[in-house]
TORKOL-4160 file (C-alpha; in steps of 0.2 Angstrom, whole numbers, padded with zeros to 4 digits, m for minus):
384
<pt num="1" X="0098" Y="m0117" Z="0094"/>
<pt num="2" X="0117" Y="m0116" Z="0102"/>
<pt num="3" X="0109" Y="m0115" Z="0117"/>
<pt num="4" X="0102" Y="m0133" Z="0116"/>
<pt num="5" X="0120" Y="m0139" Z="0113"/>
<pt num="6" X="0129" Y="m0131" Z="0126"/>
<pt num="7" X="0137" Y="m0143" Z="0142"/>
<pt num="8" X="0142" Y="m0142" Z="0159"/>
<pt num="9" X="0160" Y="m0149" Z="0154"/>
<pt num="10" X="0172" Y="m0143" Z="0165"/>
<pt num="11" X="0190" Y="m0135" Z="0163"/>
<pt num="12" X="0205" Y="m0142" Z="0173"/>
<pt num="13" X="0218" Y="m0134" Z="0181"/>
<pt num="14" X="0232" Y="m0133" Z="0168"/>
<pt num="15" X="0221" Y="m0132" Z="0154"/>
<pt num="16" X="0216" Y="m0150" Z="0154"/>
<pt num="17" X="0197" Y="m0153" Z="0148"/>
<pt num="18" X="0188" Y="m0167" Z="0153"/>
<pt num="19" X="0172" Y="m0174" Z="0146"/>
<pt num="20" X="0160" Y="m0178" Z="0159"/>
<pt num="21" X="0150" Y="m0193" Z="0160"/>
<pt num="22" X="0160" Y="m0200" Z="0143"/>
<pt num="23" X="0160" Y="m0219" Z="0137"/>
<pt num="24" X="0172" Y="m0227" Z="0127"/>
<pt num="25" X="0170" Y="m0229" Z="0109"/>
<pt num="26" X="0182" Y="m0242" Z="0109"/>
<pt num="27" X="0182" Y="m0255" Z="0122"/>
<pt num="28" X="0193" Y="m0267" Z="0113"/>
<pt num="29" X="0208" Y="m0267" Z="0114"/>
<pt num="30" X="0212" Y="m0255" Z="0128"/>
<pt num="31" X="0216" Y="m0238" Z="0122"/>
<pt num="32" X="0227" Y="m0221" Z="0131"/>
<pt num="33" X="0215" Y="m0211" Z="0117"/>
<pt num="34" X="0195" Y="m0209" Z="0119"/>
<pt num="35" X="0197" Y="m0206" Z="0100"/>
<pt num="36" X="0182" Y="m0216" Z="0088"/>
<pt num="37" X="0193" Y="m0230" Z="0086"/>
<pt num="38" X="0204" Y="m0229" Z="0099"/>
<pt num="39" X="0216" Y="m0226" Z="0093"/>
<pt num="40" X="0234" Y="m0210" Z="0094"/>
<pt num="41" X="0224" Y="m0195" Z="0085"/>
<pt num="42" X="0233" Y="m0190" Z="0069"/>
<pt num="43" X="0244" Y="m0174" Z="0062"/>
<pt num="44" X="0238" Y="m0164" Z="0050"/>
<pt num="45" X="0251" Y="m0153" Z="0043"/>
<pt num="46" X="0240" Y="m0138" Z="0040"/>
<pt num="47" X="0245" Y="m0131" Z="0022"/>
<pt num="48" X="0262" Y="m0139" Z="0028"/>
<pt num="49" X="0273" Y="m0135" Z="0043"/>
<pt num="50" X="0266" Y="m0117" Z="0039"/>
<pt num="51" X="0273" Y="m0109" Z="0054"/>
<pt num="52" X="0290" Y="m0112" Z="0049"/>
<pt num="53" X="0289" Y="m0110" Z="0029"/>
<pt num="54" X="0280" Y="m0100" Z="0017"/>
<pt num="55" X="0262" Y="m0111" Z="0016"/>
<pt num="56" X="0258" Y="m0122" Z="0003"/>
<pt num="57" X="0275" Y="m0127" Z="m0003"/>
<pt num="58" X="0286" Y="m0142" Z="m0007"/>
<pt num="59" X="0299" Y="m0136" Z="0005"/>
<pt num="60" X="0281" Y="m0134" Z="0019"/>
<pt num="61" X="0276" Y="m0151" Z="0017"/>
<pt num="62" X="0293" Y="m0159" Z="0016"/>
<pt num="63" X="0297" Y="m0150" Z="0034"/>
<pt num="64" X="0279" Y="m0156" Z="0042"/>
<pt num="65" X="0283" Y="m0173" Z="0037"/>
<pt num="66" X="0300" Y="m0172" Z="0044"/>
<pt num="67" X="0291" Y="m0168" Z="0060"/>
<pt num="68" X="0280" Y="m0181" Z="0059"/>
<pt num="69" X="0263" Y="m0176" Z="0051"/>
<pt num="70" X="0254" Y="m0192" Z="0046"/>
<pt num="71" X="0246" Y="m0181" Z="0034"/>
<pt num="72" X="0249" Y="m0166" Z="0023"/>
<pt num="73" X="0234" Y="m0152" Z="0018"/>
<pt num="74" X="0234" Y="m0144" Z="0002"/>
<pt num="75" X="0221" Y="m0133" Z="0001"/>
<pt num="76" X="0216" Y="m0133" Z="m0018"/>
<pt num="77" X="0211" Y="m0120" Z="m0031"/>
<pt num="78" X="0215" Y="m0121" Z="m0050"/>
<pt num="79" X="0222" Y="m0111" Z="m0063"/>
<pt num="80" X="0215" Y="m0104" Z="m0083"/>
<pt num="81" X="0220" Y="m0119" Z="m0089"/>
<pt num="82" X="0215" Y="m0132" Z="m0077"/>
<pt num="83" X="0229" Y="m0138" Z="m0066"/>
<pt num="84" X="0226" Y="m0137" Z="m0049"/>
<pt num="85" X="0236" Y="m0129" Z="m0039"/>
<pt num="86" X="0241" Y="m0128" Z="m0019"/>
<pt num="87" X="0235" Y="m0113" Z="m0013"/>
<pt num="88" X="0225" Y="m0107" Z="0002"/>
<pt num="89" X="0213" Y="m0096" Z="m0009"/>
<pt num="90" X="0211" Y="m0088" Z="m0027"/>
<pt num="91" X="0218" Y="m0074" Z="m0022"/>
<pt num="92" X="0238" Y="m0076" Z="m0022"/>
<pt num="93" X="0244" Y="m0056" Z="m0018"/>
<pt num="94" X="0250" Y="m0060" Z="m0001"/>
<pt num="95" X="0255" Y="m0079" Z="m0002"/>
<pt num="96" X="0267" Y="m0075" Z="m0019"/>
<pt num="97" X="0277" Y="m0061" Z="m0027"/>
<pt num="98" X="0265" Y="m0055" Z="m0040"/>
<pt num="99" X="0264" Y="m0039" Z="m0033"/>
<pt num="100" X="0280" Y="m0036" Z="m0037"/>
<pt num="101" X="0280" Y="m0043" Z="m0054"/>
<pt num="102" X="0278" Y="m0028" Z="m0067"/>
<pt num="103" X="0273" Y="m0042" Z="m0082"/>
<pt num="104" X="0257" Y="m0047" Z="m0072"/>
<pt num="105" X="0254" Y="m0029" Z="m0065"/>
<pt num="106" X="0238" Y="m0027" Z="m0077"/>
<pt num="107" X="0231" Y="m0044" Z="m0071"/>
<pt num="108" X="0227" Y="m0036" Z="m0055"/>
<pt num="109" X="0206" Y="m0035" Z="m0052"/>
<pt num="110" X="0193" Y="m0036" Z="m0040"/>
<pt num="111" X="0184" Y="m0050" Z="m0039"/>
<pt num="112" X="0169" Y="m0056" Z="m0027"/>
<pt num="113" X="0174" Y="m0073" Z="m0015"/>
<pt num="114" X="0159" Y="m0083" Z="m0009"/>
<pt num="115" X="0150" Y="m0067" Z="m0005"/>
<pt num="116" X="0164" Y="m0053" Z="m0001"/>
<pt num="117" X="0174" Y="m0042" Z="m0011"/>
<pt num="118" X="0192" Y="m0044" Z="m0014"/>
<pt num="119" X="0205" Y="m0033" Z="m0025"/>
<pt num="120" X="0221" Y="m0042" Z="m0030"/>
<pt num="121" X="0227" Y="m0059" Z="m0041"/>
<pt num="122" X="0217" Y="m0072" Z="m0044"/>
<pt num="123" X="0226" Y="m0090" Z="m0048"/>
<pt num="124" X="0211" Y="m0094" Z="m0062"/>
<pt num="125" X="0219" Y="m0078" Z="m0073"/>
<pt num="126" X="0236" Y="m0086" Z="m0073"/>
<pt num="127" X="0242" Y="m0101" Z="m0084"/>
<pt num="128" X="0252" Y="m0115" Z="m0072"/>
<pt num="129" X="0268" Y="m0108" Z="m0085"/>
<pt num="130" X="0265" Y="m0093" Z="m0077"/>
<pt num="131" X="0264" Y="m0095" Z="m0062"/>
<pt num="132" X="0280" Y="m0105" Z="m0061"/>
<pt num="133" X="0286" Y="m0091" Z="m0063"/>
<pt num="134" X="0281" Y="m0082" Z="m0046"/>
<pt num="135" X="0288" Y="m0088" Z="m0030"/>
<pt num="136" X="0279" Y="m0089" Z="m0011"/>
<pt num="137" X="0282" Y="m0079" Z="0003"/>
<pt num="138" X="0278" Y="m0081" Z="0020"/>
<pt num="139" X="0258" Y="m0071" Z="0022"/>
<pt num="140" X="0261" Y="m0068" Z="0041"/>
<pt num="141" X="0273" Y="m0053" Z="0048"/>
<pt num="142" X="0276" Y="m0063" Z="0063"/>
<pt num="143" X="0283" Y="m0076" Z="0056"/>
<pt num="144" X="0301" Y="m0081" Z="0048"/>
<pt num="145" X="0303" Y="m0070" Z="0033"/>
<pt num="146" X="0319" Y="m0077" Z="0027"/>
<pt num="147" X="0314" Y="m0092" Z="0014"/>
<pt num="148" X="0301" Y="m0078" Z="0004"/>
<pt num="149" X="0305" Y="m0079" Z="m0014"/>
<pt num="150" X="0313" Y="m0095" Z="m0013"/>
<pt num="151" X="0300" Y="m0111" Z="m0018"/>
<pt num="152" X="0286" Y="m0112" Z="m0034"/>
<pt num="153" X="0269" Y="m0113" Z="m0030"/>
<pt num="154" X="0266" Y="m0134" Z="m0034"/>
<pt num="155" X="0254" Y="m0143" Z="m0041"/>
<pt num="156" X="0242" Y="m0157" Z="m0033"/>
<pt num="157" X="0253" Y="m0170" Z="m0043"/>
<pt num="158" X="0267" Y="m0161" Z="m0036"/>
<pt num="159" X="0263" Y="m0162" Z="m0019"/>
<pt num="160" X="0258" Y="m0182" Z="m0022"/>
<pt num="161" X="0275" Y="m0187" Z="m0029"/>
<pt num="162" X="0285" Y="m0177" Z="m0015"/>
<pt num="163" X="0275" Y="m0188" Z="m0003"/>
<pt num="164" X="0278" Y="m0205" Z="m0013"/>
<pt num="165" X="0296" Y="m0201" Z="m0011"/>
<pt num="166" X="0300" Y="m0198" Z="0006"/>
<pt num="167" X="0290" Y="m0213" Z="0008"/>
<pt num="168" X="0302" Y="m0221" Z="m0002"/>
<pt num="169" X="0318" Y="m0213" Z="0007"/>
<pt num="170" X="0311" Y="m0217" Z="0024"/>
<pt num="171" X="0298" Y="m0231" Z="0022"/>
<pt num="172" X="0285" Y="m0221" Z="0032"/>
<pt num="173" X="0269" Y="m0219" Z="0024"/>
<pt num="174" X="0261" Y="m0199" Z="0025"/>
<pt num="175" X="0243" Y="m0196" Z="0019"/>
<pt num="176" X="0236" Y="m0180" Z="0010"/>
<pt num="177" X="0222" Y="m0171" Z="0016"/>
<pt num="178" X="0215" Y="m0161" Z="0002"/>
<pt num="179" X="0203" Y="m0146" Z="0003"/>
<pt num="180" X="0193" Y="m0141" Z="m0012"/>
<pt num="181" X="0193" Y="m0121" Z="m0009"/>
<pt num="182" X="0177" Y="m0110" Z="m0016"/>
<pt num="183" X="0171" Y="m0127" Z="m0025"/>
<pt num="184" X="0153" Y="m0115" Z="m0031"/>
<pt num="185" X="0165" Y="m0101" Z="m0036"/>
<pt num="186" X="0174" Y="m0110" Z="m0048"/>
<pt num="187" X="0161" Y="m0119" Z="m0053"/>
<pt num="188" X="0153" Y="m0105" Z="m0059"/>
<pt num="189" X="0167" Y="m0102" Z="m0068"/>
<pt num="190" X="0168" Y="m0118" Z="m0076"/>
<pt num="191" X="0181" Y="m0127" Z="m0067"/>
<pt num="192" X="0175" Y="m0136" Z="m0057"/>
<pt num="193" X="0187" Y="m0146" Z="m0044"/>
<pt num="194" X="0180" Y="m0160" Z="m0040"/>
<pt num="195" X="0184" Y="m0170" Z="m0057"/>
<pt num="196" X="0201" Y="m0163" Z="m0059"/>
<pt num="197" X="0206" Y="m0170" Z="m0040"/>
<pt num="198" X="0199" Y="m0187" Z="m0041"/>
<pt num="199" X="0208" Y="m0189" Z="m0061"/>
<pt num="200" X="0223" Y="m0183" Z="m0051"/>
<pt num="201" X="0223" Y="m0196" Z="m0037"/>
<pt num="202" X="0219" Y="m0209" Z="m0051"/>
<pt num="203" X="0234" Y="m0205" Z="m0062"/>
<pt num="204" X="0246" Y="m0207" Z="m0048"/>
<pt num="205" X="0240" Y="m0221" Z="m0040"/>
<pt num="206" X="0236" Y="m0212" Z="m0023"/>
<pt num="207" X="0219" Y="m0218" Z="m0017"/>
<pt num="208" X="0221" Y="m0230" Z="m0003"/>
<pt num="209" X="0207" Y="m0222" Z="0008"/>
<pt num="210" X="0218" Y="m0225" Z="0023"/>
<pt num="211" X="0231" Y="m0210" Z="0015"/>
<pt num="212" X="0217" Y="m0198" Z="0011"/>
<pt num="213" X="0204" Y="m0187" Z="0015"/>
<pt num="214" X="0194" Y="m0176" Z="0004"/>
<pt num="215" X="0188" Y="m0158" Z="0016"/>
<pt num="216" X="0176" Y="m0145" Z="0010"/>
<pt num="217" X="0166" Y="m0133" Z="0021"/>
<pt num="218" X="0154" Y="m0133" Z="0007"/>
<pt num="219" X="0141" Y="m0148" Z="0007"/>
<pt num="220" X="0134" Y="m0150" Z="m0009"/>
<pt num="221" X="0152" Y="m0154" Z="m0017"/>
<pt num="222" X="0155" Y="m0167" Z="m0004"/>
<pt num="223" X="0138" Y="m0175" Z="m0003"/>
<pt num="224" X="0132" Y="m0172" Z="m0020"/>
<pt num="225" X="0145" Y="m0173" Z="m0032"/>
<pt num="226" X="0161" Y="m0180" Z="m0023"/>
<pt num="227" X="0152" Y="m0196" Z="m0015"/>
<pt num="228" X="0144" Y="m0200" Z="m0032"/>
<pt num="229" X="0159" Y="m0198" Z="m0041"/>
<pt num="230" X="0169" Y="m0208" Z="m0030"/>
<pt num="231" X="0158" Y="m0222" Z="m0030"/>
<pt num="232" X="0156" Y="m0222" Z="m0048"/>
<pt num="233" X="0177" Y="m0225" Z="m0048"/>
<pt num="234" X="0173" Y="m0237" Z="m0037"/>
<pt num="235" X="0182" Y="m0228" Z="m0024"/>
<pt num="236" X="0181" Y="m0228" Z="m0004"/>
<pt num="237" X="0189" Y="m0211" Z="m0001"/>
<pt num="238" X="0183" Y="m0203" Z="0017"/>
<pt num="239" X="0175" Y="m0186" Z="0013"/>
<pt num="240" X="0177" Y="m0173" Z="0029"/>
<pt num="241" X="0165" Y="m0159" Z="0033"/>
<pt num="242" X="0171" Y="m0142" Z="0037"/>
<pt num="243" X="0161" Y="m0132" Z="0049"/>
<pt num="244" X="0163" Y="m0114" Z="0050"/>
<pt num="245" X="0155" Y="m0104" Z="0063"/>
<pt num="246" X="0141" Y="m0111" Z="0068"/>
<pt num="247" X="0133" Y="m0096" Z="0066"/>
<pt num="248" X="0136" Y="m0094" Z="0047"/>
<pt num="249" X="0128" Y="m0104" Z="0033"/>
<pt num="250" X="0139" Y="m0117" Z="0020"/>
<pt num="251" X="0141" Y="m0104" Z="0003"/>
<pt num="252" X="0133" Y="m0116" Z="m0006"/>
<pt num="253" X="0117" Y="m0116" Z="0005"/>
<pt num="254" X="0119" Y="m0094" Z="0004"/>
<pt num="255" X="0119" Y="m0097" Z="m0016"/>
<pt num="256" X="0104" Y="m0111" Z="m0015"/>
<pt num="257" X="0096" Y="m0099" Z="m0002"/>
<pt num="258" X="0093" Y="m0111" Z="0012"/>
<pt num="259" X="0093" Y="m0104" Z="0027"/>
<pt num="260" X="0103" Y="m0119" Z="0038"/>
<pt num="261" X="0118" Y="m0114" Z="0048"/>
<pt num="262" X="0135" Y="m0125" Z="0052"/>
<pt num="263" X="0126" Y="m0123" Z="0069"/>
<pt num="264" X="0110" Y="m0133" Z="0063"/>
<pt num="265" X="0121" Y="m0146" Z="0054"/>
<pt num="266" X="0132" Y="m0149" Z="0069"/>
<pt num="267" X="0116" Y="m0156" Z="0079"/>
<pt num="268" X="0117" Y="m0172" Z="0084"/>
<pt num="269" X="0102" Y="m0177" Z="0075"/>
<pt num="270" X="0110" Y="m0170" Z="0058"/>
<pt num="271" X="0127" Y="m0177" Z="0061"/>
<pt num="272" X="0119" Y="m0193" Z="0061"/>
<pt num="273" X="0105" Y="m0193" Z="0049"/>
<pt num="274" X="0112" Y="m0183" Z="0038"/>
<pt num="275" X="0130" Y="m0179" Z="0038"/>
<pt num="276" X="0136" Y="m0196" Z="0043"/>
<pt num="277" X="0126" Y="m0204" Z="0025"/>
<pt num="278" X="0141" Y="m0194" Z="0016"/>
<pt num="279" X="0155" Y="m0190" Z="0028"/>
<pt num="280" X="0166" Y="m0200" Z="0039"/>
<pt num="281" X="0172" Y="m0186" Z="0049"/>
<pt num="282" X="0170" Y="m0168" Z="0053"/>
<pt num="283" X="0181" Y="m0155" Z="0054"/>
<pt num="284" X="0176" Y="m0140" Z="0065"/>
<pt num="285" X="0185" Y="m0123" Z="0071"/>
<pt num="286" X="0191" Y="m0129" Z="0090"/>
<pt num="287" X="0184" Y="m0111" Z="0096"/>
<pt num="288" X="0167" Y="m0116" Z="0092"/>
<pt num="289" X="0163" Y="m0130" Z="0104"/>
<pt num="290" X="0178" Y="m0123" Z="0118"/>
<pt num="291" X="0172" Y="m0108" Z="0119"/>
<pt num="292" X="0181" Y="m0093" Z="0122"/>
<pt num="293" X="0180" Y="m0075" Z="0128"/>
<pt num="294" X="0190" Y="m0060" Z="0126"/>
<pt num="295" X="0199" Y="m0055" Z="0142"/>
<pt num="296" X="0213" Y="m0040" Z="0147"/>
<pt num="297" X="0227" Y="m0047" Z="0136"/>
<pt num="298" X="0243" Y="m0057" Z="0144"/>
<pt num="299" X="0260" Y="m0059" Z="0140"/>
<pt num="300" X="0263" Y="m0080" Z="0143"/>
<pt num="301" X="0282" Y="m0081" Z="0135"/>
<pt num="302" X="0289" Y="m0067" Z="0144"/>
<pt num="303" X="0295" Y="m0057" Z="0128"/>
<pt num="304" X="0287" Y="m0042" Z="0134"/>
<pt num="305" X="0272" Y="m0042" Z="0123"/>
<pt num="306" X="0254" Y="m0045" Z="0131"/>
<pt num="307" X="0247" Y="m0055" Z="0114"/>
<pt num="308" X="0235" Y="m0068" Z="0123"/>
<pt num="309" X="0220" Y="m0059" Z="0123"/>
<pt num="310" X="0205" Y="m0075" Z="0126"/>
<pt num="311" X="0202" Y="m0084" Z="0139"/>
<pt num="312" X="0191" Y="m0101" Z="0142"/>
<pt num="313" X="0174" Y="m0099" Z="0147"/>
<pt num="314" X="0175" Y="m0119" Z="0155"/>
<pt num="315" X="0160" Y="m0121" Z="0143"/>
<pt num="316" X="0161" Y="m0134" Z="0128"/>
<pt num="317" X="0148" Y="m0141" Z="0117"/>
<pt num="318" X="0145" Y="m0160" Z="0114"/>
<pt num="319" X="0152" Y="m0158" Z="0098"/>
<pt num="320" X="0165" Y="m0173" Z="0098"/>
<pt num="321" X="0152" Y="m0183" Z="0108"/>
<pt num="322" X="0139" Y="m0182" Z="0094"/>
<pt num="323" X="0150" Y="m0183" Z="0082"/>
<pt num="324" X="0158" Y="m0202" Z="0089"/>
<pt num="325" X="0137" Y="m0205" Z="0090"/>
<pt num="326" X="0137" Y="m0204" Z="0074"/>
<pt num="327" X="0150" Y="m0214" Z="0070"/>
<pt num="328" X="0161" Y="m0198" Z="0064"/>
<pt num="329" X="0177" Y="m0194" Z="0064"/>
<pt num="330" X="0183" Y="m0174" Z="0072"/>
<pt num="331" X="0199" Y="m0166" Z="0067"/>
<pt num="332" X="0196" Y="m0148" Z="0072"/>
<pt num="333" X="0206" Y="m0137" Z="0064"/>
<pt num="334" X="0217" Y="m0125" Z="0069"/>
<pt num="335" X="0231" Y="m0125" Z="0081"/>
<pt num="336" X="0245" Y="m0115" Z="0081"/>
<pt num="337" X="0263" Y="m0110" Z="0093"/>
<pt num="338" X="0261" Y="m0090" Z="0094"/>
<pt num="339" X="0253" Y="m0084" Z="0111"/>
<pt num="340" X="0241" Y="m0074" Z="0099"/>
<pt num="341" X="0233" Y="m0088" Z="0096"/>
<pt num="342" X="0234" Y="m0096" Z="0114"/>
<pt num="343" X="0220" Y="m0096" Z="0128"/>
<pt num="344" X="0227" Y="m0088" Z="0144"/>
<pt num="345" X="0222" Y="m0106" Z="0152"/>
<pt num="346" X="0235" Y="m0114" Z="0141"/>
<pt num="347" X="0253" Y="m0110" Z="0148"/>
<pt num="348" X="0262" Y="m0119" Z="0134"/>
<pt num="349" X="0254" Y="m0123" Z="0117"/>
<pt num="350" X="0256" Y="m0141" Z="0119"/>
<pt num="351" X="0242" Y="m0143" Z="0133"/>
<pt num="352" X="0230" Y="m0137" Z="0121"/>
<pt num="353" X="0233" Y="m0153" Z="0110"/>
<pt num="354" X="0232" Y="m0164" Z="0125"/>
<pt num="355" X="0217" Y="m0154" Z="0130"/>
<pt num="356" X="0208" Y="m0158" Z="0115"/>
<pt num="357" X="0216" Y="m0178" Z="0117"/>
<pt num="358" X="0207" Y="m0178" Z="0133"/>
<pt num="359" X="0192" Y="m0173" Z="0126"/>
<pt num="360" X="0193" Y="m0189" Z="0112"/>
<pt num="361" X="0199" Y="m0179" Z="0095"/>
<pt num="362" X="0203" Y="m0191" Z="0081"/>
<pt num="363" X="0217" Y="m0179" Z="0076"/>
<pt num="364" X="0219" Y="m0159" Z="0075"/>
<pt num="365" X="0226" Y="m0147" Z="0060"/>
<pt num="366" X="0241" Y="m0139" Z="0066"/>
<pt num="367" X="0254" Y="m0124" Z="0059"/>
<pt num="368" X="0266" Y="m0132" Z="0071"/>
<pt num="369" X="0267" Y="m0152" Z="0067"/>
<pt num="370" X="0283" Y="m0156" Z="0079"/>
<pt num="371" X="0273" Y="m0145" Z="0091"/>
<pt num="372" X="0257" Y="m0158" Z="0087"/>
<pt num="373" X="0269" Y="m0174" Z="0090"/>
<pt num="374" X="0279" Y="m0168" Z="0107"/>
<pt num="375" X="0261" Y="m0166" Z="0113"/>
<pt num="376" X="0254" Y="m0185" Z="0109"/>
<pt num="377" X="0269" Y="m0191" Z="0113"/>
<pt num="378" X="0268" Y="m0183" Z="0131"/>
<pt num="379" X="0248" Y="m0184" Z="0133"/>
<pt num="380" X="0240" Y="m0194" Z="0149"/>
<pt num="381" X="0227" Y="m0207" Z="0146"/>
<pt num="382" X="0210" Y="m0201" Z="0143"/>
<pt num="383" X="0197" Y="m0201" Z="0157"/>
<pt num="384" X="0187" Y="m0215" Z="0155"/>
């Protein structure tokens, strides 16, 4: 099936990509970006500017919009009594404290995540009282360790009325870009997301569908209870489909026991007969349509650490072509500063970005949004 979707897109020298045999989805007004509409491809400040503060936190998505992230992504999950929460997963031992907090030592447990085992603390045992009462910590070792202990864990509302007031104190106006995490899992459970987020947004007054986007890598959420929900309100909020690997299946398809893969949804005949009727855009992992392969590792900052360990194959799949065929948005996620994540093609991690601009992304998730913004502002006009 991947085979069908590979192309013969080429790699540049200096890790500039260039689609071959492209057309412009916008041919009014003239446009530098081969994005759908034309248009500069937005930030995404992935679960804030999380390569510089613990993720998921007040002080994240403060720094991310100070760096000029037209959006902000709080990945959602929920607590006992039904607040939702910003959090990258359930599981909260190495994003907060808890592990060194002797009141909640007996809530420790092992639960199983969408299919896979997990031992530690789970935000759905926790009232939102107690968990004010934890604080984040950075979950990389790599990264700056000096503001653990320091910010809460907010809530959705939280996050909404922190953007409303820098858009007050600056007059620019910063979207969020929410992601319903394990949406089956807490289902099962009994609290489900999806109505919880969309009373949010109401009760503060943030559902302008240009300041929002709705993710999930599930599909049944987005198409089946999401879209109906929103049109109900009488809403027009763009939904987002996560792909993982497009050799993996969507949970909710692994619990419904279809057999369809991300790869199978990511044709361009199911982009646009079937994901396009509930989604505006897509968001797929960037190494699975540039593909990669692991080579002898490199050290490209000279810090004495050989940490670049893939290189680019020069093969790309027609993802974003498909996807702008069908009249879909791609912001592939994720993009990050550290050579451990870099190709050995990219010598600084801003080519990447403008890699992907040539190549006609709609915007990109990013650890590093003033990283994201030095890069558009630098990047060369597309190849028509």
């Amino acid at each position: 099936m991947l085979t069908q979707m590979r192309s013969s897109l080429s790699v540049l020298v200096a890790g500039s990509l260039v689609l071959g045999g492209s057309t412009k989805q916008c041919q009014t007004p003239p446009s530098r970006f081969s994005s759908l509409e034309g248009g500069k491809p937005i930030v995404i400040g992935h679960r804030g500017a999380s390569g510089e503060r613990p993720e998921h936190t007040l002080a994240a998505y403060r720094l991310a919009m100070e760096q000029g992230a037209d959006f902000v992504e709080p990945d959602l999950v929920i607590t006992k009594d039904g607040v939702l929460i910003a959090r990258h997963e359930p599981n909260i031992l190495t994003t907060t404290d808890v592990a060194q907090r002797p009141e909640f030592a007996a809530r420790k447990t092992s639960k199983q995540i969408d299919g896979v085992r997990e031992e530690g603390f789970f935000a759905e045992d926790f009232t939102l009282a107690e968990l004010k009462t934890l604080r984040a910590v950075q979950a990389r070792p790599d990264r700056d360790q000096s503001f653990n202990g320091l910010y809460e864990i907010p809530t959705l509302g939280e996050v909404i009325e922190l953007v409303k007031a820098y858009e007050q104190e600056t007059g620019r106006k910063v979207g969020i870009y929410p992601e319903t995490k394990h949406p089956s899992y807490f289902r099962r459970l009994g609290l489900p997301l999806e109505e919880r987020l969309l009373e949010t947004l109401i009760q503060q007054g943030f559902t302008d569908p240009g300041r929002v986007f709705i993710q999930s890598f599930e599909v049944t959420n987005l198409k089946d209870r999401l879209a109906p929900l929103l049109q109900a309100k009488g809403l027009s909020i763009p939904l987002v489909q996560l792909f993982g690997k497009f050799d993996q299946s969507p949970y909710d398809y692994v619990v419904e026991g279809r057999k369809e893969t991300y790869g199978d949804l990511v044709q361009a005949d199911s982009l646009r007969s079937f994901v396009a009727t509930y989604a505006k855009g897509i968001g797929p992992w960037k190494s699975s349509f540039i593909l990669r392969t692991v080579t002898e590792a490199q050290d490209l900052n000279g810090d004495g650490r050989a940490e670049a360990k893939e290189r680019l194959t020069g093969e790309i799949l027609p993802v974003i072509h498909d996807a702008h065929a069908a009249g879909l948005l791609v912001h592939p996620y994720t993009l990050r500063d550290e050579e451990s994540f870099q190709a050995i093609d990219y010598q600084d991690p801003t080519e990447e970005y403008r890699a992907l601009v040539q190549l006609g992304v709609d915007g990109f998730f990013t650890d590093f949004p003033a990283t994201a913004r030095r890069a558009l502002d630098s990047a060369p006009a597309a190849k028509p």
